[in-house]
C-alpha positions in Angstrom: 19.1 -0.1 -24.1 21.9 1.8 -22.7 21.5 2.4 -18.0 19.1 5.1 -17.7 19.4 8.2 -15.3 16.1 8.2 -13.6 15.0 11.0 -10.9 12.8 8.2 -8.2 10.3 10.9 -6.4 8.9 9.3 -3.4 7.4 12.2 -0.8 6.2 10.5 2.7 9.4 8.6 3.2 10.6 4.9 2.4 12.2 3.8 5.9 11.8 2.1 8.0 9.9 -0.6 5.5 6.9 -0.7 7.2 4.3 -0.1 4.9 3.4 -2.0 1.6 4.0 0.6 -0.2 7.6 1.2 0.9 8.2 -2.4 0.5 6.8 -2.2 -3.3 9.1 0.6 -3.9 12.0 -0.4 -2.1 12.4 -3.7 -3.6 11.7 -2.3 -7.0 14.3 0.8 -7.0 16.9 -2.2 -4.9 16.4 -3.9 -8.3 16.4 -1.6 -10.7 19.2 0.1 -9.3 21.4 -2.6 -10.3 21.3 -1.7 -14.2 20.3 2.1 -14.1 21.5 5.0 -12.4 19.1 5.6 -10.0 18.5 9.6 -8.1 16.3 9.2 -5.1 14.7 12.3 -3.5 12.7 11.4 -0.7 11.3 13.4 2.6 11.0 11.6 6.3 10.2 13.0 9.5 12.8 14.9 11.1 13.1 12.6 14.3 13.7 9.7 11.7 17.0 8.3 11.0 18.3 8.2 7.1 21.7 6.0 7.1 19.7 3.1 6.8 17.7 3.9 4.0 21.1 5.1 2.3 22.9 1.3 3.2 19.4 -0.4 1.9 19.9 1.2 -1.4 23.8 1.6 -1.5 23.5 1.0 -5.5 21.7 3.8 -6.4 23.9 6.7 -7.4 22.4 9.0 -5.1 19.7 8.8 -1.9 18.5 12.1 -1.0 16.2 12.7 2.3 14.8 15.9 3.1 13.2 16.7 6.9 9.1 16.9 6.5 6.4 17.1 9.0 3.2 16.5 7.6 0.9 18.8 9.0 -1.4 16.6 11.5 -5.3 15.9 12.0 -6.5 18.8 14.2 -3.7 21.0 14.2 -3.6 24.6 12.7 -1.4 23.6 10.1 -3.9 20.9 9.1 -7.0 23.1 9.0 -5.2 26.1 6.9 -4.0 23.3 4.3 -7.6 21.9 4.2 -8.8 25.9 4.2 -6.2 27.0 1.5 -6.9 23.1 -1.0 -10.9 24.5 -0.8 -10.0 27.3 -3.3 -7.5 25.2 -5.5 -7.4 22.2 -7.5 -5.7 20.4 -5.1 -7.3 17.9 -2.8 -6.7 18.5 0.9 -4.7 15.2 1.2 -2.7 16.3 -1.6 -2.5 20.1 -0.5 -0.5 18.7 2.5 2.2 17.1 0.1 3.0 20.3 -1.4 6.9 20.8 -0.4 8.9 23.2 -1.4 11.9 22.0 -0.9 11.2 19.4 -2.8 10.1 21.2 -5.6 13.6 23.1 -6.0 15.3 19.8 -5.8 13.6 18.2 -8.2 14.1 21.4 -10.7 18.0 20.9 -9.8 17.5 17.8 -11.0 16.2 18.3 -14.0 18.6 20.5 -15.2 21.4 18.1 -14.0 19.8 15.7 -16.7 17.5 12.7 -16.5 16.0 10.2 -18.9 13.1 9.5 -16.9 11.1 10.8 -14.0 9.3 8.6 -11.9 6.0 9.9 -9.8 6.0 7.6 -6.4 2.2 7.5 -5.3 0.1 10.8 -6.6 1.1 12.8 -3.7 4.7 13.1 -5.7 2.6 14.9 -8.9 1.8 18.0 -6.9 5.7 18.6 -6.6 6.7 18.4 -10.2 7.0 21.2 -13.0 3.9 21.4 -15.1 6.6 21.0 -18.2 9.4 18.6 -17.2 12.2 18.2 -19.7 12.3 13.7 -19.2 8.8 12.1 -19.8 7.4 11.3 -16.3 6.3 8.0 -14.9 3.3 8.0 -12.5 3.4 5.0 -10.4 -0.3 4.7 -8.7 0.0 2.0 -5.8 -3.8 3.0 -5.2 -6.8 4.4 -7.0 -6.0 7.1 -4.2 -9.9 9.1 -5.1 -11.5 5.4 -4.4 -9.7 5.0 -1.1 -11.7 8.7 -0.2 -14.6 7.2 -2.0 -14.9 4.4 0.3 -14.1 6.7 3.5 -16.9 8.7 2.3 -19.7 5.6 2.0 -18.6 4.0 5.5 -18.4 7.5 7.4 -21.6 8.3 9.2 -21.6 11.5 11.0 -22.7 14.4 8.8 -20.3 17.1 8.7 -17.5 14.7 8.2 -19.3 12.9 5.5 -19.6 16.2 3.7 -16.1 17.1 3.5 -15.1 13.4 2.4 -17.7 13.9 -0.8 -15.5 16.8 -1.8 -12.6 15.4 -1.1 -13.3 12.2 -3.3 -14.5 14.3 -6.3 -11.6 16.5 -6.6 -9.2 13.5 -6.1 -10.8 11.7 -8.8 -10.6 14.9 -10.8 -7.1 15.6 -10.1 -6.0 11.8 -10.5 -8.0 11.8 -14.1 -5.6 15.3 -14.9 -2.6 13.5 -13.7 -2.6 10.4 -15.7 -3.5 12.4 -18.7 -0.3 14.7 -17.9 2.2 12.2 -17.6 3.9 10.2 -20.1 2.5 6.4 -18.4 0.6 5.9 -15.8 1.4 2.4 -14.3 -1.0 0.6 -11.9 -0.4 -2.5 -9.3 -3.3 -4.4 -10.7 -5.9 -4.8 -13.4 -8.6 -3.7 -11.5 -7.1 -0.7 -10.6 -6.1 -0.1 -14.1 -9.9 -0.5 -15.0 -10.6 2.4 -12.6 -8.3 4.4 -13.7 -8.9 4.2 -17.5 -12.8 5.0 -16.9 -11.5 7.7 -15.1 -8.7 8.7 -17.7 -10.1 7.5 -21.1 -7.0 9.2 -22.6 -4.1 8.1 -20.9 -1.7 5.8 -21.3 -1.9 3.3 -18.6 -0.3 -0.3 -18.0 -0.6 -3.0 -14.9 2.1 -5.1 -13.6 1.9 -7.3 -10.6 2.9 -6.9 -6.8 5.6 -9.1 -5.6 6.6 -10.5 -2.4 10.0 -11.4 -1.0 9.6 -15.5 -1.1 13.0 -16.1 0.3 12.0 -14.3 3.4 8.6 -15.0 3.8 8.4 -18.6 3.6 7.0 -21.3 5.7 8.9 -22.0 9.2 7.8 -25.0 10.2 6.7 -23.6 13.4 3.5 -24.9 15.2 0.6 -22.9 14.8 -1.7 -22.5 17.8 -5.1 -23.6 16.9 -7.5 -21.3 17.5 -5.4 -17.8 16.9 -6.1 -15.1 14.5 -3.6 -12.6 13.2 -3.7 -9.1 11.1 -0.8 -7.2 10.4 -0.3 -3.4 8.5 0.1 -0.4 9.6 -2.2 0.5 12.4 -1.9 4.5 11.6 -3.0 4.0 8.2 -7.0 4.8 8.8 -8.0 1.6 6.1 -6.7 -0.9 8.6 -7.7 0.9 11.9 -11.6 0.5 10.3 -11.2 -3.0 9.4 -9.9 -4.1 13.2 -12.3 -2.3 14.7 -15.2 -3.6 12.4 -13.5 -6.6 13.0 -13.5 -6.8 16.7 -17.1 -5.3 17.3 -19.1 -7.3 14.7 -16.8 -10.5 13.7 -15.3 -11.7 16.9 -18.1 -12.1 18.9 -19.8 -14.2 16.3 -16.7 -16.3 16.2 -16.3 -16.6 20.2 -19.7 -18.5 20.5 -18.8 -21.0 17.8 -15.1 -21.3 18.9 -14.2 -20.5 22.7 -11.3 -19.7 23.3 -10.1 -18.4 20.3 -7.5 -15.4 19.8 -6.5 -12.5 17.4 -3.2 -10.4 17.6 -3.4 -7.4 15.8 0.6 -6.9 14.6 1.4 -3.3 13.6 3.1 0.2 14.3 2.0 3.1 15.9 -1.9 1.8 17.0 -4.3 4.5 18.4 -5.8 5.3 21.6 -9.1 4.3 20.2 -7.7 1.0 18.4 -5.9 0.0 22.2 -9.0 0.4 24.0 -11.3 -1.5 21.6 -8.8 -4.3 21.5 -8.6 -4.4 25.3 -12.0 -4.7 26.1 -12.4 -7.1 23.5 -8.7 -9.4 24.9 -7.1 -8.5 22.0 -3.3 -8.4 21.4 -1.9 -5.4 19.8 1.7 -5.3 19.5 2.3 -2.3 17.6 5.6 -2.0 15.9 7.6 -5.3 16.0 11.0 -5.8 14.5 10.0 -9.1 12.8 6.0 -10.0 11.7 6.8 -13.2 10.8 7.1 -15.2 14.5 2.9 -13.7 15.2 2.1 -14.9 11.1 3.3 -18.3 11.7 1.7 -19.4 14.9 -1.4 -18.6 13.9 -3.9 -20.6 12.1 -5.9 -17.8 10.3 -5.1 -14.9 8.4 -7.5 -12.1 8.4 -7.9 -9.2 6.1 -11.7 -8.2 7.0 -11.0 -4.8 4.9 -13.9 -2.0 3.9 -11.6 0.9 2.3 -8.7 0.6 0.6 -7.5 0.9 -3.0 -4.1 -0.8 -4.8 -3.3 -4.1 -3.8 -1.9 -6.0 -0.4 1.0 -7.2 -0.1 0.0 -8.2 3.6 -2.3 -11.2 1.6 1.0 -12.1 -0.4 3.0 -12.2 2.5 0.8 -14.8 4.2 0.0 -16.6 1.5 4.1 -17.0 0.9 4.3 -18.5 4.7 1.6 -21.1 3.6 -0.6 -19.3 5.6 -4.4 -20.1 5.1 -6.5 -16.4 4.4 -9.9 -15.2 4.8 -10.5 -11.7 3.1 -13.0 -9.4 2.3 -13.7 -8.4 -1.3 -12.0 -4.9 -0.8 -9.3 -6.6 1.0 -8.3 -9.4 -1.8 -9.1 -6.8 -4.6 -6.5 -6.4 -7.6 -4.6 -9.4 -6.9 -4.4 -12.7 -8.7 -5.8 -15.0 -6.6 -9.4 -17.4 -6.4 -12.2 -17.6 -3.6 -11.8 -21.5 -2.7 -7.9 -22.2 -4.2 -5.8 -19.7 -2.7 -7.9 -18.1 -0.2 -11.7 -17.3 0.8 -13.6 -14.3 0.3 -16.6 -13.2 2.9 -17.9 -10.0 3.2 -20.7 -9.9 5.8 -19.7 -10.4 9.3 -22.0 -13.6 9.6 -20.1 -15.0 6.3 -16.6 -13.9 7.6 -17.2 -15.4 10.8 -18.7 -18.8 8.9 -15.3 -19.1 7.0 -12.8 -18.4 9.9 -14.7 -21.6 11.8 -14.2 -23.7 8.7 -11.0 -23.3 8.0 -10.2 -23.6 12.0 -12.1 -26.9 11.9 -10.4 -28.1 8.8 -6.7 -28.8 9.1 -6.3 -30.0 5.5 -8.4 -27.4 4.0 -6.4 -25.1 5.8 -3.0 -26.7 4.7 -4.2 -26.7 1.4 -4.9 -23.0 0.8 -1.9 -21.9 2.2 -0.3 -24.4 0.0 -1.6 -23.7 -3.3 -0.6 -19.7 -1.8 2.7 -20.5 -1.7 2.8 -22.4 -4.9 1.7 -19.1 -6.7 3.4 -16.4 -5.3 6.6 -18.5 -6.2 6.3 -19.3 -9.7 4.9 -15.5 -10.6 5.3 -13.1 -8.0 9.3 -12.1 -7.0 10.0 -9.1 -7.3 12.3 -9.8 -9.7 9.6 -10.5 -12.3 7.6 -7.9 -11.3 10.5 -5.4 -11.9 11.0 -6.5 -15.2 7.7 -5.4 -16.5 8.2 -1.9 -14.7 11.2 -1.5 -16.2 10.6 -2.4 -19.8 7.1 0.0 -19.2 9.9 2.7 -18.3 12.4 1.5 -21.5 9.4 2.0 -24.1 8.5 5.1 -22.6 12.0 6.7 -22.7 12.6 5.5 -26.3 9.1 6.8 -27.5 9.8 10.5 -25.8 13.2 10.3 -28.0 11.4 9.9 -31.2 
């Protein structure tokens, strides 16, 4: 098939590459790039820098950034979007993502001429023509109305637990709408492709796999400390903030009476006031952003992805497993990806079980090694993102030749 022009729509910004989802897309457009002509129309906060995200992808034949603020938690922007998404069919979250800037761009370049549209993360769909002239790709890196779902079952005062039921429903409703609307709908995992087909009976939708960079994560040879922990993400993404802080007040002090002396570093950007002073009283390390995570992965013995909320997949998990590291994760937080409870990783989801597994695998050098090895082995014989671009890209192919029939 001839190089196809493809319009990449990914609102909430791509750089820096600190967030899995950036990553995902990042290395997928980086590779796709080199045999399509690639349009990128992207927003970032007006205090952020965009050369870089323009030398990152210096392939593509064009990297557009436009100047967005999201409006915040508690400011009056916030509560008109949440006031104003109550009488549409928007969902507050989405409401927010509503740009019109973006929207006249996008209709510019349509008209210009593309073979394919792709929708990065749902918040793009709320920005695109009802009827678009190129078939549209929606690219879900989350069930986004199960990640509200979950906020919704762990939240326990009232009034906020109220507004989270409505805001799950009328994601799920608008996400079932959007997957109809579009052309393909492809998801980062099986699971979440089950979810979304109960959801969307109708739609066309298709998994591929998440990838990891293996060449850069990789196993250092550097010695770990033996009784240190390590979590890394983004720390102003409210899924991890939950699971440190669940972490620190109901896991740690389990796993300080069976092993003094032991550590955690929690590795991420932009941590709150609240995470800081848990993590403090508790002697917890929080970094926030570093220019490298790979120095605090390696030195420590453990891995730890004690998630409760979340949806898509996490590339954090792949990333350890391609240092050799040896990973304990919750059910939520290993969900969607490829790997087995007692070959690549373990899985505990109560605090006494997640504690339990941390000791073993601290006690257990060759257990440990062995994980982490059978991690690495894995990742590198099915997960580059090579591979996993391939499959996107021949979901894309069929689409663009079936709209031309």
């Amino acid at each position: 098939m001839r190089p196809l022009r493809i319009l990449w729509v990914k609102v909430g910004g791509l750089w820096p590459p600190t967030t899995g989802g950036r990553l995902r897309s990042l290395h997928m457009i980086g590779e796709l790039s080199q045999r399509h002509r690639i349009s990128l129309l992207t927003t970032r906060h007006p205090a952020d820098e965009a050369a870089s995200l323009r030398i990152r992808l210096s392939a593509c034949e064009r990297v557009e950034s436009l100047p967005y603020t999201l409006p915040k938690q508690g400011s009056a922007r916030f509560a008109l979007a949440v006031a104003r998404s109550w009488a549409s069919p928007y969902p507050a979250d989405l409401w927010r993502w509503r740009i019109p800037a973006v929207r006249a761009r996008i209709r510019e370049r349509m008209k210009e001429g593309v073979d394919l549209c792709v929708a990065d993360f749902l918040v793009a769909m709320p920005n695109l023509p009802i009827r678009t002239s190129a078939p549209v790709v929606l690219f879900e890196h989350n069930v986004e109305y199960m990640i509200w779902k979950r906020l919704h079952e762990v939240e326990k005062r009232p009034w906020r637990r109220a507004m989270l039921a409505l805001e799950w429903r009328k994601m799920r409703q608008y996400e079932a709408k959007a997957c109809a609307r579009v052309g393909l709908t492809v998801a980062v995992s099986e699971a979440d492709r089950a979810l979304l087909v109960a959801n969307a009976p109708d739609a066309d939708i298709r998994a591929i796999g998440t990838g990891v960079d293996t060449a850069y994560f990789h196993p250092n040879g550097a010695a770990e400390a033996p009784a240190a922990l390590v979590f890394t993400g983004s720390m102003d993404w409210y899924p991890n903030e939950d699971a440190m802080l669940y972490f620190v007040a109901a896991i740690l002090p389990e796993l300080r009476r069976k092993v003094p002396g032991i550590s955690l570093a929690v590795v991420g950007r932009d941590p709150s006031d609240r995470l800081r002073a848990a993590c403090a009283a508790a002697g917890v390390q929080v970094t926030g952003t570093v220019a490298d995570i790979r120095p605090f992965v390696a030195q420590a013995a453990v891995y730890v992805v004690p998630l409760r909320i979340g949806g898509g997949t996490r590339l954090k998990i792949f990333e350890a497993l391609a240092m050799g590291k040896a990973v304990v994760a919750t059910r939520v937080g290993a969900e969607g990806l490829p790997i087995v409870s007692g070959q690549h990783f373990l899985q505990a989801d109560s605090p006494t079980d997640f504690a339990q597994a941390v000791v073993t695998l601290l006690k257990d050098t060759a257990h440990r090694r062995a994980l982490g090895m059978a991690g690495r082995r894995l990742v590198e014989e099915r997960y580059s993102w090579t591979q996993v671009t391939k499959q996107f890209e021949a979901h894309c192919e069929e689409v663009v030749s079936r709209h031309a029939r």
